[in-house]
Every structure is written in C-alpha cells, then in structure tokens.
C-alpha positions as a Markdown table, in Angstrom:
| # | Residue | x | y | z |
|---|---|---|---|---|
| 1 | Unk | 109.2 | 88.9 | 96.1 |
| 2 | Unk | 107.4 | 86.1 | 94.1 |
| 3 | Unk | 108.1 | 83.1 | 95.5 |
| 4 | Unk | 105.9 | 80.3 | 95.7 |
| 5 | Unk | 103.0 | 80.9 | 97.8 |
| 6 | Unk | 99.8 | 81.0 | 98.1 |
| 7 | Unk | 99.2 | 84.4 | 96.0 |
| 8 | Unk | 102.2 | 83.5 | 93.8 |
| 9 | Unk | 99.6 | 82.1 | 91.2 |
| 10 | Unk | 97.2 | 85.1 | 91.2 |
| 11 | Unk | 100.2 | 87.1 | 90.7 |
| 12 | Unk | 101.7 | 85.3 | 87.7 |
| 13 | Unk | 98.0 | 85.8 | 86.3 |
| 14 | Unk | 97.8 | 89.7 | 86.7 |
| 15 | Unk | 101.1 | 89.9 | 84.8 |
| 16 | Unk | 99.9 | 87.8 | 82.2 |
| 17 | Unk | 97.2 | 90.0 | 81.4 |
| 18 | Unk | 99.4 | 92.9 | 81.7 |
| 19 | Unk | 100.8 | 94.4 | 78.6 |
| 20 | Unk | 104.5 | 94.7 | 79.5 |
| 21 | Unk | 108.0 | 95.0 | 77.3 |
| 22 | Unk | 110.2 | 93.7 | 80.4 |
| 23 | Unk | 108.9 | 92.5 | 84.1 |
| 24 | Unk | 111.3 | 93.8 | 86.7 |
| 25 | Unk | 111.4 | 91.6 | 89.9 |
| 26 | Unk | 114.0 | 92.9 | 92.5 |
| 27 | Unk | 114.9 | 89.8 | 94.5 |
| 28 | Unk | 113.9 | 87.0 | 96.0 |
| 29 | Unk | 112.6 | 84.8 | 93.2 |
| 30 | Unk | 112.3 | 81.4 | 94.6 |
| 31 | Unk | 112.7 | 81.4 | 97.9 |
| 32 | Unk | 114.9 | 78.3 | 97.6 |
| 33 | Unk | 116.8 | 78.6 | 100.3 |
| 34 | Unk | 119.3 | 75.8 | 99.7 |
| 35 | Unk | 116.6 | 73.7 | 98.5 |
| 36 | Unk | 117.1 | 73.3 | 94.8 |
| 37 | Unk | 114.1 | 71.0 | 93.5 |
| 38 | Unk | 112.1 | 75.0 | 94.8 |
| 39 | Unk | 114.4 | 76.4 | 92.0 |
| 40 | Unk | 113.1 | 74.0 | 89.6 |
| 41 | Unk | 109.7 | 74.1 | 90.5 |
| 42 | Unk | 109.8 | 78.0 | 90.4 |
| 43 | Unk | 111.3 | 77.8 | 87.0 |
| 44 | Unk | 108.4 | 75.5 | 85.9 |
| 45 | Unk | 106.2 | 78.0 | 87.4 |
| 46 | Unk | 107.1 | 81.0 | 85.9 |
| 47 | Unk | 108.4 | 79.2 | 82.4 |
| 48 | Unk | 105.2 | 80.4 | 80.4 |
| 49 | Unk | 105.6 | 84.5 | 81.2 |
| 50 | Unk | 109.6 | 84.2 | 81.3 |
| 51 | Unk | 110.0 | 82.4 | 78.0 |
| 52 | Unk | 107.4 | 85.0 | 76.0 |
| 53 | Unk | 109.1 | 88.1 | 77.2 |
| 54 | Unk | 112.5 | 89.2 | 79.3 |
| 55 | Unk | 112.5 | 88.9 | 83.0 |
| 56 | Unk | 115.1 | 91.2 | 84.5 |
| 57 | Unk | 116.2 | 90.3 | 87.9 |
| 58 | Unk | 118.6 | 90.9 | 90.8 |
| 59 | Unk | 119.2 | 88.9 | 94.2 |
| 60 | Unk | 117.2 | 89.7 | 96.9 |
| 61 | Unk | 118.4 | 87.5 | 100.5 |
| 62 | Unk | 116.4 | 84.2 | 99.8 |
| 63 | Unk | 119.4 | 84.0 | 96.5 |
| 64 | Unk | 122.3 | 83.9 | 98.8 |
| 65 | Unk | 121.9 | 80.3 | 99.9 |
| 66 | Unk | 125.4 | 80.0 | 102.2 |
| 67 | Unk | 125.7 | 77.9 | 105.1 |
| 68 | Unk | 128.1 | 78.7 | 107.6 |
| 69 | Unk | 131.5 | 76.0 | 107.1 |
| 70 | Unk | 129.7 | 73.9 | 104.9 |
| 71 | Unk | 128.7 | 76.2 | 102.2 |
| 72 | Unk | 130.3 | 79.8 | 101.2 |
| 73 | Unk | 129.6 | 80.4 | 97.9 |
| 74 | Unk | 126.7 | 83.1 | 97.8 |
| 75 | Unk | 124.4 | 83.3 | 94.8 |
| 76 | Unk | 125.6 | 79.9 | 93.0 |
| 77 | Unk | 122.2 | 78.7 | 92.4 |
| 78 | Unk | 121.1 | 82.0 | 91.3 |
| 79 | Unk | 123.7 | 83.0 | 88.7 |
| 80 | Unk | 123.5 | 79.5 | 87.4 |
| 81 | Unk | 119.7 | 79.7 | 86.6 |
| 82 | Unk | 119.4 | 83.3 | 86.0 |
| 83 | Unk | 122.2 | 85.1 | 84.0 |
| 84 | Unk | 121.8 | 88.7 | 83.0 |
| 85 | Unk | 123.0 | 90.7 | 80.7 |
| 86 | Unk | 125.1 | 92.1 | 82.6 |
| 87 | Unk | 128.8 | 92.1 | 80.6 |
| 88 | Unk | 127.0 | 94.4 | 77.7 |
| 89 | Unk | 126.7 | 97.5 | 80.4 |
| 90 | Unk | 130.3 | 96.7 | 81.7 |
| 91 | Unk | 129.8 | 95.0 | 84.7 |
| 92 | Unk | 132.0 | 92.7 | 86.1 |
| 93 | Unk | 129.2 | 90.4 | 87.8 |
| 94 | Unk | 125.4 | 89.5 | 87.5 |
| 95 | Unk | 124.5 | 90.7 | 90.6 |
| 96 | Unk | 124.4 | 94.2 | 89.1 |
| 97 | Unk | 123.8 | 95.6 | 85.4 |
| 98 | Unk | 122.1 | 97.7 | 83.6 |
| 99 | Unk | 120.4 | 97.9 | 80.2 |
| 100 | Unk | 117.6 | 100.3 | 78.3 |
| 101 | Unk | 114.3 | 99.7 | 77.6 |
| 102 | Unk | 111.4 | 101.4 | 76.4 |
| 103 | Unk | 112.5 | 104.8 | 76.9 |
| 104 | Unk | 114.0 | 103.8 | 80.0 |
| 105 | Unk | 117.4 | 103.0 | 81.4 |
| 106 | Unk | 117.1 | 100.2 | 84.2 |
| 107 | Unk | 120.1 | 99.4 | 86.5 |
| 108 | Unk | 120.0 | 96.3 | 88.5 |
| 109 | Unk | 121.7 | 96.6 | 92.0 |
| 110 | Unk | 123.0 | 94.2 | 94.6 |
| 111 | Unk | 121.9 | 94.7 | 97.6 |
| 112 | Unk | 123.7 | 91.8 | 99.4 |
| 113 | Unk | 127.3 | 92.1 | 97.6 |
| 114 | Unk | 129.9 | 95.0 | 98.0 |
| 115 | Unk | 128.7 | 98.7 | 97.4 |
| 116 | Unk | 130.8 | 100.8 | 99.8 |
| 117 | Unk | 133.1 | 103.6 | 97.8 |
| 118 | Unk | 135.9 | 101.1 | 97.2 |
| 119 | Unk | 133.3 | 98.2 | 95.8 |
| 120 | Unk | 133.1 | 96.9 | 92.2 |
| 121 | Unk | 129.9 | 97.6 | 92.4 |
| 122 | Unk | 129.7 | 101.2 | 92.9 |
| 123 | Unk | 132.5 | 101.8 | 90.6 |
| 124 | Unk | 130.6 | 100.1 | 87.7 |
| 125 | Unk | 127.7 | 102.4 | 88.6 |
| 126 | Unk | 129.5 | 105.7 | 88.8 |
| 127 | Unk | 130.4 | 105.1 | 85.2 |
| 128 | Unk | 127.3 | 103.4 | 84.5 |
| 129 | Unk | 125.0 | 106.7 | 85.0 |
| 130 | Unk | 127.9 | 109.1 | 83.7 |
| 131 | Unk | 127.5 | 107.1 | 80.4 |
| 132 | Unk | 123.3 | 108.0 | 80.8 |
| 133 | Unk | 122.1 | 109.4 | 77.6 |
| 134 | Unk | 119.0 | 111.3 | 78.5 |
| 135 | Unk | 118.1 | 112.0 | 74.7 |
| 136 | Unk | 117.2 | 108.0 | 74.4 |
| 137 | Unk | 116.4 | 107.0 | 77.6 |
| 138 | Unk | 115.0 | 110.2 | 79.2 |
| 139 | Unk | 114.4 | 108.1 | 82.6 |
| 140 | Unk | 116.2 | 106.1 | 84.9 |
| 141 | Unk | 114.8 | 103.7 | 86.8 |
| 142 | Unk | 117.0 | 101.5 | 89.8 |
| 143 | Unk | 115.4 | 98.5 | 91.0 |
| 144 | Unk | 117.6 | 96.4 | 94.7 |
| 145 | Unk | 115.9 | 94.2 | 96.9 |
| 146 | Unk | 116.4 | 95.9 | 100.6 |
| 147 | Unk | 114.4 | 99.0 | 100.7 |
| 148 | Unk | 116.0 | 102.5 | 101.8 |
| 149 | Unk | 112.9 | 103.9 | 103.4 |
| 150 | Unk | 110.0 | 102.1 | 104.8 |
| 151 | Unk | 107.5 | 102.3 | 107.4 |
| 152 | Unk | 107.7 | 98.4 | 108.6 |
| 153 | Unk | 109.6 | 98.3 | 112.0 |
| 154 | Unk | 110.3 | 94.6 | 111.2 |
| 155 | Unk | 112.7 | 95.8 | 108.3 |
| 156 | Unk | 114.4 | 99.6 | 108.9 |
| 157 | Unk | 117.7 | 99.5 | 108.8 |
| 158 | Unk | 118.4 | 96.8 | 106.5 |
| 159 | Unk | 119.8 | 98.9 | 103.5 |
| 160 | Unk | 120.8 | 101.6 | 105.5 |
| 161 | Unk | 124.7 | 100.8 | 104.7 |
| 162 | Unk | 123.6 | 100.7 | 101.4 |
| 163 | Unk | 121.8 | 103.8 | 101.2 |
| 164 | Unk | 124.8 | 106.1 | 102.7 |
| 165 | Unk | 127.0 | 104.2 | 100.4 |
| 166 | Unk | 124.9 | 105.1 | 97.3 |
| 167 | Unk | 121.5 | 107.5 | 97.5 |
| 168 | Unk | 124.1 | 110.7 | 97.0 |
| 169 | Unk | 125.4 | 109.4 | 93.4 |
| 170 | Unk | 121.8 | 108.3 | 92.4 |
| 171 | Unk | 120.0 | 111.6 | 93.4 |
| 172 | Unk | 123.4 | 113.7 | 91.7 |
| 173 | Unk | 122.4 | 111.3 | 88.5 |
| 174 | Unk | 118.8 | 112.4 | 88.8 |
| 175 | Unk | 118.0 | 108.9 | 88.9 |
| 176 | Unk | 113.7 | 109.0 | 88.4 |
| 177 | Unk | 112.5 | 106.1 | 90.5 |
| 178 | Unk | 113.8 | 103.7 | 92.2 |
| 179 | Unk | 112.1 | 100.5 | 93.3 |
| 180 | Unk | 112.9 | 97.5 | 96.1 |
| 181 | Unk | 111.3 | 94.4 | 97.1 |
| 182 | Unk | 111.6 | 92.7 | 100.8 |
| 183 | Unk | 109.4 | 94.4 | 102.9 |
| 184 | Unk | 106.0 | 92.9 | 100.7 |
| 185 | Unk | 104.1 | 96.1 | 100.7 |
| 186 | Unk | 103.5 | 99.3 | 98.7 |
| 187 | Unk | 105.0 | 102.2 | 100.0 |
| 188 | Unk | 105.8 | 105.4 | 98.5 |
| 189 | Unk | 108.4 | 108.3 | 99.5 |
C-alpha cells in the first residue's frame, strides 16, 4: 500500500536507494478512489522510480472504484493506467499474471476478482505453476493484496474465501513465499 500519504515520500526515497531488478507492490497504488486527478498525481509521484525500472503490480480494494447504479465497471482506472504483462504468461486479464525475474518466478494474484475452482483465475494458475521450471527460476514468489493470515482483528477474514479457494494448489506447487499488502504491517507466518 503506497498511496499518497504522509510517509509515501520517505518510502519512494528508501526504494530509490535500494538496488532492485523489479519493485513488487501488491495493491492499492493510489488510493484514488473514484477520484482520478489522485491517479494522476500518483503517477507524477512515482514517474522517476517507475520509468527507470519495472513496477509489477496487482489491485488491491482502493483499484476497484464502483459505485453502486452509477458505476459497475471494477478496475477501469486501474487497467487503463497500469497494464501488465499479463497475455505473455497466458492469462486472460491484468488482474493476474505472472512473469520470471531474477531467479524468481513472480505470479500476480487478484484478490478482488473470481478465484473459486470454476474462476479464470484459478484455472490460469493451475497451469501457470504446472508450467514452473524450477531449473531457471528455482523460487516462486506470489504477491495479492488481502492477506491470508494476520494478527490485526480490524482485517481477519478478508481473504479467507480466497485462501480455501487457493492455499492447497500453492503449497502442492511449493510456492516459496508469498507476500500481501492491506493490513500496513509486517507480519510473518
């Protein structure tokens, strides 16, 4: 969760001086929220790191923008300023995708589109870790905005649906590590 805030600046400054191939950021970019001169400014903001090396993204719940009868269309803003990659690994939309780097293969999830059994989503990624070659990218990294586990009473629960839909398949696929966003804190399980 970057957003624009008051430690939004400090942040962008630590990854500056970081040394990094790709910056992984797992939702909630802009905190927009049907506001789209924030999208703007947020792309100003973060124009100087995202121009010099990839950004990888997925949605987090500040992206889905909808407002009840006036507005149902889910992520327009989002996928108009931030396309992935995501037709080179197969998948059908940019909410979810997947592509290697460094050693490592990365998969992008959705946590606020379809991933029951029957879902695009969870199709694409069945075939997306069965295709895993872990000769060239011995790890596996899966980055979604709503965390599985977490300790903040504020937030259990919220990818709970998610998690029985999917934590079986990743931990069959020995997926290594798996990071969310959300809950702004560092926790480890």
């Amino acid at each position: 969760d970057l957003g624009q805030t008051e430690w939004t600046a400090s942040t962008l400054e630590h990854i500056k001086k970081s040394d990094y191939d790709a910056l992984l950021l797992p939702g909630d970019l802009s905190y927009a929220d049907c506001q789209q001169p924030l999208w703007d400014t947020f792309g100003r903001l973060v124009e100087p790191l995202a121009s010099s090396r990839p950004w990888m993204v997925t949605q987090g719940n500040h992206e889905i923008e909808t407002i009840p009868i006036l507005f149902n269309h889910p992520f327009l803003s989002y996928n108009a300023r931030w396309r992935m990659p995501y037709e080179e690994s197969g998948s059908t939309s940019n909410l979810y995708y997947s592509f290697d780097v460094a050693g490592i293969h990365v998969i992008m999830l959705g946590s606020y589109t379809d991933f029951d059994s029957r879902s695009s989503q969870y199709t694409w990624l069945e075939a997306d870790l069965a295709k895993v070659d872990r000769e060239k990218t011995p790890w596996v990294i899966v980055c979604f905005h709503a965390p599985w586990y977490n300790t903040n009473t504020a937030h259990q629960g919220e990818g709970e649906s998610m998690r029985k839909a999917m934590e079986a398949m990743l931990y069959n696929a020995r997926v290594d590590m798996v990071f969310a966003g959300h809950v702004h804190s560092y926790e480890r399980f």
